[in-house]
Backbone as CSV, one residue per row, in Angstrom:
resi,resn,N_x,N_y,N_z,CA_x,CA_y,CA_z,C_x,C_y,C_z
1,UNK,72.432,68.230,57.409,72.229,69.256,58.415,71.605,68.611,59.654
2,UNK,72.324,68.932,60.783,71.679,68.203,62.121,70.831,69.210,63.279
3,UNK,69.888,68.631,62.962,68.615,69.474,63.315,67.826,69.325,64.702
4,UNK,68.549,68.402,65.012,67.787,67.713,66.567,68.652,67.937,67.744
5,UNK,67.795,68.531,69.158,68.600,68.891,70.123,69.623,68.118,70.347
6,UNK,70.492,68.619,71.248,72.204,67.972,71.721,71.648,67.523,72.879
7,UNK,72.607,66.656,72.968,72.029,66.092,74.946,71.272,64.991,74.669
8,UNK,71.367,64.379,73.628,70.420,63.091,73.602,71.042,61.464,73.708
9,UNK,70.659,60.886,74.163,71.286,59.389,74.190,70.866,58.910,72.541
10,UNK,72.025,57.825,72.976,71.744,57.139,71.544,70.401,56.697,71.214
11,UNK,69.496,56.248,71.851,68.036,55.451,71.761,67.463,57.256,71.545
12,UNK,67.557,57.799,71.479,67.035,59.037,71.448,67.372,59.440,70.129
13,UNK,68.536,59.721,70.082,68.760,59.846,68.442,68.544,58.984,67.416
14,UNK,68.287,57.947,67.361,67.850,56.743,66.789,66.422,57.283,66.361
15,UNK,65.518,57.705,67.360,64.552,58.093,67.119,64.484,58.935,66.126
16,UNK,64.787,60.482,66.250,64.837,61.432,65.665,65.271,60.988,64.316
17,UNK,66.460,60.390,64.136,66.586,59.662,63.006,65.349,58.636,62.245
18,UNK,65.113,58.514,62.845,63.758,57.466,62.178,62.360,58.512,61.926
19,UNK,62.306,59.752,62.535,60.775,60.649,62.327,61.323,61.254,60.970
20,UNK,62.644,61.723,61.138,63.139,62.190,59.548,62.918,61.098,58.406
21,UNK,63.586,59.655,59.038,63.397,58.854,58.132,62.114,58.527,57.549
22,UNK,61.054,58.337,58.290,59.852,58.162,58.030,58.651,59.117,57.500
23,UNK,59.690,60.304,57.709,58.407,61.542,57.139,58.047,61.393,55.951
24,UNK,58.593,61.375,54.450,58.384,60.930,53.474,57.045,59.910,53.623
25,UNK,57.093,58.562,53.841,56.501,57.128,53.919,55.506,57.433,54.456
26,UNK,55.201,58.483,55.952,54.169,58.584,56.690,53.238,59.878,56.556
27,UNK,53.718,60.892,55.696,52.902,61.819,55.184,53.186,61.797,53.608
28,UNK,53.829,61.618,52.778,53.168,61.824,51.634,54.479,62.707,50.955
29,UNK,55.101,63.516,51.387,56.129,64.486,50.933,57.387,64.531,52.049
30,UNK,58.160,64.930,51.330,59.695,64.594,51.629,60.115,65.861,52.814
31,UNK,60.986,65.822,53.384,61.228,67.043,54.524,61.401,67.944,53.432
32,UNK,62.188,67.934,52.654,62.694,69.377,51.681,61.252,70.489,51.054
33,UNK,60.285,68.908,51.126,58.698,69.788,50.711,58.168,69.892,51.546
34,UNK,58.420,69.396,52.783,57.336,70.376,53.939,58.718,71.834,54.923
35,UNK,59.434,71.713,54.460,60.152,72.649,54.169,59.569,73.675,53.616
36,UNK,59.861,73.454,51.826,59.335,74.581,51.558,58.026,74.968,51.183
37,UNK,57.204,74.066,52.101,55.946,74.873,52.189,55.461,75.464,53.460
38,UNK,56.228,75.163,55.043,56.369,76.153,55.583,56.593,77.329,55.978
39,UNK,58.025,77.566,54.559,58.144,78.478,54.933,57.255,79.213,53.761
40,UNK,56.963,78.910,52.698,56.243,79.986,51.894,54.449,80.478,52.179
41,UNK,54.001,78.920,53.446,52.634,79.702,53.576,52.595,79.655,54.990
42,UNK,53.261,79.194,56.137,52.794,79.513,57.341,53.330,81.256,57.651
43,UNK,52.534,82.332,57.950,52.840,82.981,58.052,52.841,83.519,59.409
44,UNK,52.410,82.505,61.029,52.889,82.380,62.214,54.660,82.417,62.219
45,UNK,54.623,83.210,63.360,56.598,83.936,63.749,56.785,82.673,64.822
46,UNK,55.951,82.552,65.769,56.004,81.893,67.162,56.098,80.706,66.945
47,UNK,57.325,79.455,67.676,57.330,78.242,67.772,55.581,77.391,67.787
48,UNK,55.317,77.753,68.660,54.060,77.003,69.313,52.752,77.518,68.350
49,UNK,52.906,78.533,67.789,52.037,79.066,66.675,52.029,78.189,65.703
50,UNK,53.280,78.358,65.447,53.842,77.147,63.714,53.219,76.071,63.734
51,UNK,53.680,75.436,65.351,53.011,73.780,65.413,51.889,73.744,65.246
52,UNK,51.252,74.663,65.745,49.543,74.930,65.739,48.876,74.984,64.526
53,UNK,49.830,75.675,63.803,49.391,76.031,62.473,49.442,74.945,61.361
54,UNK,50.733,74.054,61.420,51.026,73.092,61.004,50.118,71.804,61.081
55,UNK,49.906,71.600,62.131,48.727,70.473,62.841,47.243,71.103,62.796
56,UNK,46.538,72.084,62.323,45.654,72.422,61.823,44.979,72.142,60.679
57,UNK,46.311,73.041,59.309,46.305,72.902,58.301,46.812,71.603,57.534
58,UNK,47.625,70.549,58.365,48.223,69.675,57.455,47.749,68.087,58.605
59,UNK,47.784,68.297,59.382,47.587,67.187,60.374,49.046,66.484,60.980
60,UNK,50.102,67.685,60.694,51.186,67.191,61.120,51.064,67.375,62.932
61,UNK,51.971,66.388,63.617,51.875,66.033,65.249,53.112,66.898,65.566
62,UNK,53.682,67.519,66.292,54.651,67.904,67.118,55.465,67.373,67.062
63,UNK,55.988,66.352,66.967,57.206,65.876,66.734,58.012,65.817,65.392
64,UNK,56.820,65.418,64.129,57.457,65.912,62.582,57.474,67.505,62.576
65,UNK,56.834,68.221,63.331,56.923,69.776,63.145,58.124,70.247,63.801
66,UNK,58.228,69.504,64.740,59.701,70.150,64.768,60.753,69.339,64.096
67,UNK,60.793,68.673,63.778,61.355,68.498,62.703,62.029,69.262,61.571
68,UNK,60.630,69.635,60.907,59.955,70.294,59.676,60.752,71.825,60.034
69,UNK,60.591,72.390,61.584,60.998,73.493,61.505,62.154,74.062,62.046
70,UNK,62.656,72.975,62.697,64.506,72.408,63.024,65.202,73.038,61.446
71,UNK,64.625,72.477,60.168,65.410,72.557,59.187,64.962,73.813,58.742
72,UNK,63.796,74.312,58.819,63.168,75.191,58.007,63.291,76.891,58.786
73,UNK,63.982,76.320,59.738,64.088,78.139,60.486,65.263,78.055,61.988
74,UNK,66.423,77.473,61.350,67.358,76.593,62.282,67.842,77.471,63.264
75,UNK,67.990,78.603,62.760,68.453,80.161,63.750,67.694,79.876,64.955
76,UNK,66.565,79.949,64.292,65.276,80.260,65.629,65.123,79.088,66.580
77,UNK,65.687,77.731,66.045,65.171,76.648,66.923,66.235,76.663,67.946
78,UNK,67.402,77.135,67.711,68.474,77.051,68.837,68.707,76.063,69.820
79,UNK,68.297,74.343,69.386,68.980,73.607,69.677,70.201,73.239,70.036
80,UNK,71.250,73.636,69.176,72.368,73.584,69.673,73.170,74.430,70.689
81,UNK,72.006,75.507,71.329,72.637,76.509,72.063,72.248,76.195,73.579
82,UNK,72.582,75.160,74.112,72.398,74.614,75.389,72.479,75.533,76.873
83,UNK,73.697,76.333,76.625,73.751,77.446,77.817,72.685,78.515,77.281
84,UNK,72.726,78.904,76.342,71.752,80.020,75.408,70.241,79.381,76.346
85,UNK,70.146,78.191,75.860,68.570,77.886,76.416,68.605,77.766,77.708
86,UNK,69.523,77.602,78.585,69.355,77.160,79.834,69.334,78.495,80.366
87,UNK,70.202,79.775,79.927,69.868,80.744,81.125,68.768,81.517,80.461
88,UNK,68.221,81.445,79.208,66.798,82.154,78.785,65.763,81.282,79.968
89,UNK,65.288,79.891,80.194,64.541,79.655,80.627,64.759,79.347,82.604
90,UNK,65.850,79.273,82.868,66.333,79.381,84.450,66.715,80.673,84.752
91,UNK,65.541,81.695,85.109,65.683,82.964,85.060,65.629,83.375,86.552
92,UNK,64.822,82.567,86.932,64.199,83.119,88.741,65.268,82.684,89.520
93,UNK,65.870,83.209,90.335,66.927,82.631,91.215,66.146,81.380,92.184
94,UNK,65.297,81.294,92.996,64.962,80.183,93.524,64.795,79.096,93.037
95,UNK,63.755,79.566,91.392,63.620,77.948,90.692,65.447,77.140,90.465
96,UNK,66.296,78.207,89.960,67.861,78.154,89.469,68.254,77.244,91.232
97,UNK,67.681,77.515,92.066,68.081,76.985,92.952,67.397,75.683,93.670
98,UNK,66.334,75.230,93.001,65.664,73.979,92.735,66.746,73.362,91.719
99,UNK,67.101,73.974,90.559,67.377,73.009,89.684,68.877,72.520,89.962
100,UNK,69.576,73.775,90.602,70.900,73.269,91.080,70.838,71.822,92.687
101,UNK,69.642,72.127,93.245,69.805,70.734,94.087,69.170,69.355,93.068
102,UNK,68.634,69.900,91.856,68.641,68.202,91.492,69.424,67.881,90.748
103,UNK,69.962,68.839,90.517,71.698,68.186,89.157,72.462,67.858,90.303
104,UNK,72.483,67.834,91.599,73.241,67.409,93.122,72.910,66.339,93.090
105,UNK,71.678,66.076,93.082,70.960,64.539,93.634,71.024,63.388,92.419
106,UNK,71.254,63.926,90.952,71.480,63.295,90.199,72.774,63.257,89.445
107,UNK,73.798,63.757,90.135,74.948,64.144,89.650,76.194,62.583,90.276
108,UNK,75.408,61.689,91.117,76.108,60.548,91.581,75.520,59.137,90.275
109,UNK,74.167,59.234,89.670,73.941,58.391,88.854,74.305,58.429,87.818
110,UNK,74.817,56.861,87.501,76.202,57.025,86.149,75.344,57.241,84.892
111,UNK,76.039,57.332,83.519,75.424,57.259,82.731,74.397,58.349,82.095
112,UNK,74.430,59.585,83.028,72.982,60.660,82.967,73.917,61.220,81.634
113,UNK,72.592,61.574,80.737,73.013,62.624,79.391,71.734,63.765,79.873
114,UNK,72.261,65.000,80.306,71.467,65.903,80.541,71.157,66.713,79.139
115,UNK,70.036,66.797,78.527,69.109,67.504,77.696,68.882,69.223,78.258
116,UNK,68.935,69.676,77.079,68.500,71.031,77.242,67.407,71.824,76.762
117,UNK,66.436,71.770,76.617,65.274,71.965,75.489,64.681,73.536,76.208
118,UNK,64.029,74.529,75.066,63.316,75.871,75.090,62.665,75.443,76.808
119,UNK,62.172,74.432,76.945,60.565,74.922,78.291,61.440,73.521,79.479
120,UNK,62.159,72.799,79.346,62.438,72.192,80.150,63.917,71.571,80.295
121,UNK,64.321,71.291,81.206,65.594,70.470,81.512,65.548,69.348,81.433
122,UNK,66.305,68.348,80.531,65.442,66.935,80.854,67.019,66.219,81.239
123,UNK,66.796,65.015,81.581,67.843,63.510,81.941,67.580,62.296,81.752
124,UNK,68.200,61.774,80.997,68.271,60.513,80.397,69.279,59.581,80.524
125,UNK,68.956,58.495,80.734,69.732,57.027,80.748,69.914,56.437,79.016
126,UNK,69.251,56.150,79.186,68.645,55.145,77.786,67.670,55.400,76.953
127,UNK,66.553,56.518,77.943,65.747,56.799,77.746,65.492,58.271,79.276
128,UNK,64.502,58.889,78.242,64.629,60.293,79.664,63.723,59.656,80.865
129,UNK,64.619,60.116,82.003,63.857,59.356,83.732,63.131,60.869,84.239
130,UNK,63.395,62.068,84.078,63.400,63.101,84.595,63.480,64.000,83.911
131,UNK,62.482,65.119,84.067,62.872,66.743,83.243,62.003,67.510,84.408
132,UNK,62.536,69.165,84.265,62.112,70.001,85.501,62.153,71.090,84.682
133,UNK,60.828,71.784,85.125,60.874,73.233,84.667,60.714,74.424,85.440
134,UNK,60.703,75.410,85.102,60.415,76.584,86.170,58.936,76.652,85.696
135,UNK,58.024,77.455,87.109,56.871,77.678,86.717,56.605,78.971,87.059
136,UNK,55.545,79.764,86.388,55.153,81.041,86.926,55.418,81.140,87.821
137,UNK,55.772,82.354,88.991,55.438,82.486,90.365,56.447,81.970,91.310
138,UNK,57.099,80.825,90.784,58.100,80.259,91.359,57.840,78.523,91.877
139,UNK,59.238,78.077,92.003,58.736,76.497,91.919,59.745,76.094,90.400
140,UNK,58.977,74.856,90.965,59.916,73.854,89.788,58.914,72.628,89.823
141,UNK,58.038,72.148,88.415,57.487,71.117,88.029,58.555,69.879,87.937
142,UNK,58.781,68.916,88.377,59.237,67.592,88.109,58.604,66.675,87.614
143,UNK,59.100,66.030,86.569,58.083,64.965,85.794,59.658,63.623,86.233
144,UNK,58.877,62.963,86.176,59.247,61.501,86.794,58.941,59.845,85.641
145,UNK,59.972,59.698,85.434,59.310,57.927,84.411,58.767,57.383,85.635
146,UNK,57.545,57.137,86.286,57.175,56.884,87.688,55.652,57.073,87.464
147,UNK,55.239,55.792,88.479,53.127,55.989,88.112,53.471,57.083,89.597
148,UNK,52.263,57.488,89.343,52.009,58.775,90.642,51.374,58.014,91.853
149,UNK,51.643,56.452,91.793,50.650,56.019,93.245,52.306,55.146,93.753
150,UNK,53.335,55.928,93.258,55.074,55.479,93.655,54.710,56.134,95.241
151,UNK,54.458,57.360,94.862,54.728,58.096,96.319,53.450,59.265,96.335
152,UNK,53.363,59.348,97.373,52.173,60.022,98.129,52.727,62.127,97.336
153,UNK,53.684,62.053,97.119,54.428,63.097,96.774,53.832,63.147,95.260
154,UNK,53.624,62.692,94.500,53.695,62.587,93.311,52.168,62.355,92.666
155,UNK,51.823,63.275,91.957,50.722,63.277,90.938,50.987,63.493,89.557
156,UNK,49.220,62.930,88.824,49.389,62.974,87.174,49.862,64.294,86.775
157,UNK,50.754,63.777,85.389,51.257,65.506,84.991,50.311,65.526,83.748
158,UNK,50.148,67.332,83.490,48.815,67.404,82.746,49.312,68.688,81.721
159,UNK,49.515,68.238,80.716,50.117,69.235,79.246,51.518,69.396,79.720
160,UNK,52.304,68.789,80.358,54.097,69.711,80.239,54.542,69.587,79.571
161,UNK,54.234,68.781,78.192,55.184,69.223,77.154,56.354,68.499,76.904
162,UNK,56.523,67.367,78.150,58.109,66.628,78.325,57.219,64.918,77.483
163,UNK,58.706,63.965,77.937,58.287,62.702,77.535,56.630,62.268,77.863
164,UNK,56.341,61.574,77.085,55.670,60.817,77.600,55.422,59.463,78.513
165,UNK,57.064,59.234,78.839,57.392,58.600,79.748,57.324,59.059,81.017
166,UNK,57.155,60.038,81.016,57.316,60.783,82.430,55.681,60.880,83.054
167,UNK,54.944,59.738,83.910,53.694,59.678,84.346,53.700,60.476,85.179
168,UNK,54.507,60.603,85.928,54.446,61.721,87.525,54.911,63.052,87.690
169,UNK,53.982,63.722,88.502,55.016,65.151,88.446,54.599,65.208,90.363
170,UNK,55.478,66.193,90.867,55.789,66.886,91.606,55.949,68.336,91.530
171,UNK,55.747,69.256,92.460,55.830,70.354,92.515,57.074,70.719,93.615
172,UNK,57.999,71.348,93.500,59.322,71.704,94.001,59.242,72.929,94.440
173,UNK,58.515,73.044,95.548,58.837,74.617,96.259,59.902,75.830,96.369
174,UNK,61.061,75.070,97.268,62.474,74.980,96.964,63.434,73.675,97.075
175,UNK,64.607,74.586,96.778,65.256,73.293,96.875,65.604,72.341,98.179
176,UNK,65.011,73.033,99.328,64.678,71.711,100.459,63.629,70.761,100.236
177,UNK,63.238,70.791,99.302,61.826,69.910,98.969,62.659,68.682,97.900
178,UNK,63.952,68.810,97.766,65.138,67.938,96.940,65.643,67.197,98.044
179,UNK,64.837,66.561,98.550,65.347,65.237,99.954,65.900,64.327,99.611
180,UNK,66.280,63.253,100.528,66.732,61.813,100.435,65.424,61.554,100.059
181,UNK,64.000,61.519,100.273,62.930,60.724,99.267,63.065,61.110,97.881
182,UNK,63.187,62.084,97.842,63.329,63.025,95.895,64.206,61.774,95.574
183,UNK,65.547,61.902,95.891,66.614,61.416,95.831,66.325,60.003,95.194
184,UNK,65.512,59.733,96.233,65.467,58.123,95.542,64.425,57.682,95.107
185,UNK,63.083,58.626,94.527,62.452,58.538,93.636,63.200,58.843,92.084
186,UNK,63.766,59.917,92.496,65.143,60.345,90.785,65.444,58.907,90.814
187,UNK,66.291,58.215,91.839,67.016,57.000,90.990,65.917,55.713,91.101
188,UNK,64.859,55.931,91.481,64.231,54.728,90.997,63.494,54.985,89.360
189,UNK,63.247,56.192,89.114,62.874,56.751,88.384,64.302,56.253,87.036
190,UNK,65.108,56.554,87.515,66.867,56.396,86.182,66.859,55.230,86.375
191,UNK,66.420,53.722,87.452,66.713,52.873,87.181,65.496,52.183,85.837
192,UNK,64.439,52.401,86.140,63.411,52.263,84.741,64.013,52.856,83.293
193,UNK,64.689,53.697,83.248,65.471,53.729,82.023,66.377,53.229,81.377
């Protein structure tokens, strides 16, 4: 059963393949048993609950939890539903119109595998260079594979939830704030990948 989002490069799936592989070796019990002990004692409904609950009670990290709950509640993780996730979370027409000028600005660099995940959009080479989300209120967070002293534009990002490759974020007003500098922070950003 394939349990891990679509949209991933090979070095990406490699991974995912190896947290499955390693869950056994690195906690103690096999996916099929943290399986079924999610589902018989976490009694959290909510994604971000589960993890919480999971990494509380067991000391599992976010990345074996989803895992753990990829297999254990596959309906709900809706990984494979890429348009499904993209118009649940690109709801605001302006942010939708941030995100359509950077699939523009990154739509000339070869090689992009665009990711679709619940809270963000991500892009990857080899490895992810870029992911953008909508934010309350309006706007679009950009996280960047990039230190934040690249450009005067760009500061530390703080809980988003994306790679940890991604040192920099930006804040995206609209999509005139998607310049020839954006432009070629994105591809200096895809060339590090």
């Amino acid at each position: 059963m394939d349990s891990k989002p679509q949209g991933l490069t090979e070095q990406q799936r490699k991974w995912f393949t190896s947290v499955r592989a390693n869950l056994e070796r690195e906690t103690g019990k096999t996916l099929e048993q943290w399986v079924e002990i999610v589902r018989r004692e976490c009694k959290e409904t909510k994604p971000k609950a589960r993890t919480d609950w999971l990494k509380a009670t067991y000391g599992i990290g976010q990345n074996r939890a989803a895992t753990i709950f990829g297999v254990a509640f596959p309906a709900e993780m809706g990984w494979d539903d890429a348009d499904g996730l993209r118009a649940a979370l690109w709801t605001d027409p302006a942010s939708t119109a941030v995100l359509a000028a950077l699939e523009a600005a990154i739509a000339d660099l070869p090689d992009v595998v665009t990711g679709q995940r619940k809270a963000f959009t991500a892009w990857s080479r080899k490895s992810q260079f870029a992911a953008a989300k909508p934010l309350k209120g309006g706007g679009v967070a950009l996280g960047l594979a990039l230190t934040p002293d690249t450009s005067p534009r760009l500061a530390e990002p703080r809980n988003e939830g994306w790679s940890e490759r991604l040192k920099a974020k930006c804040v995206l007003a609209s999509a005139g704030d998607v310049d020839a500098e954006l432009a070629s922070l994105l591809k200096a950003a895809w060339e590090r990948s």
